[in-house]
C-alpha positions in Angstrom: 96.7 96.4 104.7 97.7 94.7 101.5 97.3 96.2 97.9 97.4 93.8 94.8 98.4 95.1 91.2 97.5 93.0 88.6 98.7 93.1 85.1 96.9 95.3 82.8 96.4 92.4 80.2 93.7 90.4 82.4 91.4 90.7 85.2 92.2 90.9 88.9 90.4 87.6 89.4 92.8 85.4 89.0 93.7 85.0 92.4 90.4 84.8 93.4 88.6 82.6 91.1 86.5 80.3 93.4 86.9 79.7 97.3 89.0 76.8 97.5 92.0 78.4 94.9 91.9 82.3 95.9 94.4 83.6 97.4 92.6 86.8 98.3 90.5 84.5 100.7 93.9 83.0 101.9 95.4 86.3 103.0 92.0 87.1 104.3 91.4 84.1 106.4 95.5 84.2 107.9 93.9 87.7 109.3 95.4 90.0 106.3 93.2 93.1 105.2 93.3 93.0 100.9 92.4 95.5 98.6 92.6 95.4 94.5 93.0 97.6 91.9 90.7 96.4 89.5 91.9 98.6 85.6 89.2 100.2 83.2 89.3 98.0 80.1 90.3 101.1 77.9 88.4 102.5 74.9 89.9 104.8 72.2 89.1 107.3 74.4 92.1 106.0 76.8 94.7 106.4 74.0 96.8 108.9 75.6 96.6 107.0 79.4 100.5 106.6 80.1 102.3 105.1 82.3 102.9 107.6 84.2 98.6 107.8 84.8 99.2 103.7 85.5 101.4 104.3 88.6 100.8 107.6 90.0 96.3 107.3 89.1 96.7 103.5 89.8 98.8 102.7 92.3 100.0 105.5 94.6 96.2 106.6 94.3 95.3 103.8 96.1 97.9 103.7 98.5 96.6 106.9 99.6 93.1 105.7 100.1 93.9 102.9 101.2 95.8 104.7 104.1 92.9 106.9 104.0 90.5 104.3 104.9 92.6 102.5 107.6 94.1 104.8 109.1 97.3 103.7 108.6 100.3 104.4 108.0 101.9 101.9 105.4 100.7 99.5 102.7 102.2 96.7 101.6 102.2 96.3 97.6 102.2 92.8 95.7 102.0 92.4 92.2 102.4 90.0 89.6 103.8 90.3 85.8 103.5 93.8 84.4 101.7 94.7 88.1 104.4 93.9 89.9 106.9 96.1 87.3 104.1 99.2 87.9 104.9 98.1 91.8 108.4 99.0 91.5 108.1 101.7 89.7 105.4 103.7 91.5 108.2 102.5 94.7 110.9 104.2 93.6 108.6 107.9 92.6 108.1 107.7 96.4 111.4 107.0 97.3 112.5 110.1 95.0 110.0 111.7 97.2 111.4 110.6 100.6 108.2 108.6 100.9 110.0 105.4 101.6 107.7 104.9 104.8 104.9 104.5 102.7 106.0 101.2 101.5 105.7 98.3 104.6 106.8 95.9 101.7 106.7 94.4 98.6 106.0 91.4 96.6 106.7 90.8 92.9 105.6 87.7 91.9 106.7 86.9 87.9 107.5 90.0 87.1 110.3 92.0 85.0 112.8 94.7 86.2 115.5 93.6 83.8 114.5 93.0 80.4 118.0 91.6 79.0 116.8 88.1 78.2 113.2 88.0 77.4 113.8 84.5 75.6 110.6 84.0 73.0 109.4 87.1 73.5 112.7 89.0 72.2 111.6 88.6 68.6 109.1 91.6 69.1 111.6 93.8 71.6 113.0 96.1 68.7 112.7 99.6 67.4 111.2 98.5 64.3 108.7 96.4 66.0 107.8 99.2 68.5 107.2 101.8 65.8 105.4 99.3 63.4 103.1 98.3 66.9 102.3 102.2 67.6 101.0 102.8 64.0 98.6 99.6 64.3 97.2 100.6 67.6 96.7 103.8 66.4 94.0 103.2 64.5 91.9 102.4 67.6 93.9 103.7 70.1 94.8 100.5 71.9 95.6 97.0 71.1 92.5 94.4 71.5 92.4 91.9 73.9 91.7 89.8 71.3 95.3 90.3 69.8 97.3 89.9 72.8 95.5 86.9 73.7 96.7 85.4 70.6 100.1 86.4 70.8 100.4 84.9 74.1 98.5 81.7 72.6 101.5 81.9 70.6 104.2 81.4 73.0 102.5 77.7 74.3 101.0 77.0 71.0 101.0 73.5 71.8 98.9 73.9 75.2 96.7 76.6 74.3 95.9 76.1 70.3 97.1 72.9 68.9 95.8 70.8 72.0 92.2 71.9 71.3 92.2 71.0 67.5 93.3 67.8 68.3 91.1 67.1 71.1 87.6 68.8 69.9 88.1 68.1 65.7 90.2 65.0 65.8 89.4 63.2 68.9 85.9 64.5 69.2 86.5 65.1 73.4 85.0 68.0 74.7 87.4 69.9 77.4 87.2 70.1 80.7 85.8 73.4 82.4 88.5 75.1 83.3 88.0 78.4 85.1 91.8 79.5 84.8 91.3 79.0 81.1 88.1 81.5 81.6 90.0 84.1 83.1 93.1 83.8 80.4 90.4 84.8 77.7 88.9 87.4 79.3 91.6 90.1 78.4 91.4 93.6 78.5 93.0 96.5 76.2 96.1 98.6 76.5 96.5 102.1 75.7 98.6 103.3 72.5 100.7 105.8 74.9 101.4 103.2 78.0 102.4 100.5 75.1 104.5 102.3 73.4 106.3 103.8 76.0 106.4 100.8 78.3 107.8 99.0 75.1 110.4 101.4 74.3 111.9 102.5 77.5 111.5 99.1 79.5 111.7 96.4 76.9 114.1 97.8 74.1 116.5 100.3 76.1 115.7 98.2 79.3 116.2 101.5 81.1 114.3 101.0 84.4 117.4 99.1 85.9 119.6 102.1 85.3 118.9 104.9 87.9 118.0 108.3 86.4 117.0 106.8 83.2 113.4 106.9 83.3 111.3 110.2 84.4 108.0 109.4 85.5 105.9 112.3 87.9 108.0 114.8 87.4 110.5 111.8 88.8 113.9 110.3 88.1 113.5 106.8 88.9 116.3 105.1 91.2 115.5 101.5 92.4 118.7 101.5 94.5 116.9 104.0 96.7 114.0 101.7 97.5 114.5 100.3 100.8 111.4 98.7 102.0 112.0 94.5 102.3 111.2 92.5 99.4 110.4 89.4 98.3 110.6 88.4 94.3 108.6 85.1 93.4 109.8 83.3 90.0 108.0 80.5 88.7 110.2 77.6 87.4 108.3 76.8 84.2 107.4 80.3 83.3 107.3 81.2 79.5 106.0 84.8 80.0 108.4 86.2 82.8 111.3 83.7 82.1 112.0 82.8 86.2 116.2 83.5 85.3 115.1 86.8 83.8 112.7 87.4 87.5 116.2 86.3 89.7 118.1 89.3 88.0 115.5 92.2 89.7 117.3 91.7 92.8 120.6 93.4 91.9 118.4 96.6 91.7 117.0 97.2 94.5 118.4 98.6 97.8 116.4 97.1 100.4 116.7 93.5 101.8 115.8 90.4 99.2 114.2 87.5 99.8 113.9 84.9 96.3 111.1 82.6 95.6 111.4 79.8 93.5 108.0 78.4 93.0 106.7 75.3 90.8 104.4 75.3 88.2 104.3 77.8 84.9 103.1 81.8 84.8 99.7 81.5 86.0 98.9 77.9 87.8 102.4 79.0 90.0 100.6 81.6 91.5 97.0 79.9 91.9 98.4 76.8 94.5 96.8 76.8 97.4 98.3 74.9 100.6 95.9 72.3 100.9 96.6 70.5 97.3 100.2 70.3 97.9 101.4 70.5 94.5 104.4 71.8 92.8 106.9 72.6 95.3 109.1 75.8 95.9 112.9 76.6 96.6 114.4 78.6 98.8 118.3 79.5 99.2 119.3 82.7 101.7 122.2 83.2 99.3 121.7 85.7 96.3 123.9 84.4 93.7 125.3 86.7 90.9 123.5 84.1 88.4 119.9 82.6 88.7 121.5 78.9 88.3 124.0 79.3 90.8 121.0 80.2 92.8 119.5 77.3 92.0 122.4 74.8 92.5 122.7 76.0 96.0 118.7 76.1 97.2 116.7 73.7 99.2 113.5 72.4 97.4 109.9 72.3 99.8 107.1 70.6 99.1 103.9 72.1 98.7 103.2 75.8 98.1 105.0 79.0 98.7 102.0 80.8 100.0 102.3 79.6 103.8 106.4 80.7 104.0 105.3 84.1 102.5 102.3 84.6 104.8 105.3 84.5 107.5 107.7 86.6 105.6 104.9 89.2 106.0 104.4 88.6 109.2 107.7 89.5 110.2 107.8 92.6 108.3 104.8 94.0 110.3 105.8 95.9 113.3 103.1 96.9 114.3 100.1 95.1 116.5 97.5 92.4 114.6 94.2 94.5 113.7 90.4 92.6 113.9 89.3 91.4 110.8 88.1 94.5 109.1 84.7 94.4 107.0 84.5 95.9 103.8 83.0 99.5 103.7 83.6 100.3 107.6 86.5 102.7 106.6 86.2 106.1 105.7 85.3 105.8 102.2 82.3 104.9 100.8 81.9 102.5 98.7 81.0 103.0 95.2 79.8 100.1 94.1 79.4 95.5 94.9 82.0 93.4 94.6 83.2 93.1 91.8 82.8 95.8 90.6 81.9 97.2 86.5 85.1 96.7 85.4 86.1 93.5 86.1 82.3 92.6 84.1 83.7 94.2 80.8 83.8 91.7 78.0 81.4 89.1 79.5 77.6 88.8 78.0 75.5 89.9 80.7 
């Protein structure tokens, strides 16, 4: 079985917008058994959620029922931005735990272990930032959706503000429906606590790449002593999770890496399904000290990266295919449809 972690800044729906672009279908239909974690849009009554109740709550929770419901043994994680980050770190509490099996593999796609070069985004990665940050959020307890969705409108102004003015006020066009666009606007809240300390200790001391830095559980993290296989997944025209910045998480780890390179920017990279045969991805075997040496020596593909990591997968699975399993046969019950209260937050009913 498969696990996805999303970010905590938007939905889970992303990669499963509409039938012909979700990859949750994908990995269904290539015989894969998905599940999702799918976060509480938090209130001020969240204010002291952590990361620590992010990882060990979020995602080792549902590794457990996940193996629960199965019946077996190993999950593989993906995640994507700040997901896959929670990812690694909720791998290496188990590997402080000798838990290692637990893991069959995992997946970051666009997301952050080393937080050296964080190119636009540095301007806010500073003490004084952090501290000014926490007393702002503190009023509610979180920092609106509202607000983050205009700081990341910031970082492609032209794309995201300045093309709408244009178009609507000067040009008089009315934009095309976009449901990508839909699911970038429908944000969710972060809690004061998680922000400030994911900002503090991951962004400005950048201490998640240094082993015994950060406790988390009752845990000193150690990335070297994660050793289930892994493939990372940059995104060549990335402005969020810079892909050179992506390319540097493999000196951390201490199982096997496999690197992506995949076409396209932060979010349309990840939504490219085979049959439009768009954007391209690269591939060299060699791990390069640098992300441009990488580069210089890979072999560009045409079309998308999903099909070569449906067989990376593949191989890392030792055990015998499983039928397609329906949703709610397991030994769980379910609580609720598809998709669930949470995902609904923030859309008028």
């Amino acid at each position: 079985p498969m696990l996805y972690v999303p970010p905590l800044v938007n939905k889970y729906y992303m990669i499963d917008l509409q039938p012909s672009s979700s990859l949750i279908k994908w990995l269904v239909d290539q015989g894969n058994t998905v599940f999702v974690v799918s976060w509480v849009d938090p209130d001020e009554g969240h204010a002291h959620c952590e990361v620590a109740d992010y990882v060990g709550r979020g995602v080792i929770e549902a590794m457990d029922q996940i193996m629960k419901a199965t019946g077996e043994k190993s999950v593989d994680l993906f995640g994507f931005c700040m997901g896959g980050t929670l990812i690694s770190m909720a791998a290496a509490v188990l590997a402080a735990r000798d838990e290692n099996a637990k893991i069959g593999s995992i997946t970051l796609i666009g997301a952050l272990i080393d937080f050296t070069d964080m190119m636009e985004w540095s301007a806010f990665v500073n003490e004084a930032q952090v501290e000014a940050l926490d007393v702002h959020v503190g009023e509610k307890g979180y920092i609106d959706k509202d607000e983050l969705q205009q700081l990341f409108s910031m970082m492609r102004a032209n794309d995201l503000i300045w093309s709408s003015w244009v178009n609507h006020y000067l040009l008089d066009k009315e934009a095309p429906p976009s449901d990508l666009l839909f699911w970038f606007e429908h944000g969710s809240h972060i809690p004061q606590a998680f922000l400030t300390s994911y900002n503090r200790d991951l962004l400005v001391k950048n201490h998640l790449r240094v082993p015994g830095q950060v406790t988390l559980l009752g845990e000193k993290l150690d990335l070297t002593r994660v050793t289930a296989p892994i493939t990372i997944i940059g995104l060549k025209d990335d402005h969020v999770s810079a892909w050179t910045s992506v390319y540097q998480g493999h000196h951390y780890f201490g199982g096997p890496i496999t690197f992506v390179l995949g076409g396209s920017g932060h979010n349309a990279g990840v939504i490219n399904p085979p049959h439009r045969n768009k954007h391209g991805y690269w591939l060299n075997k060699e791990l390069s000290a640098t992300a441009d040496e990488w580069l210089a020596g890979a072999t560009k593909h045409e079309g998308s990266w999903w099909p070569f990591w449906n067989e990376w997968l593949a191989k890392q699975d030792k055990g015998e295919p499983v039928a397609a399993r329906e949703p709610g046969c397991g030994k769980l019950k379910p609580i609720e449809p598809a998709p669930g209260t949470y995902v609904l937050s923030g859309i008028e009913q």
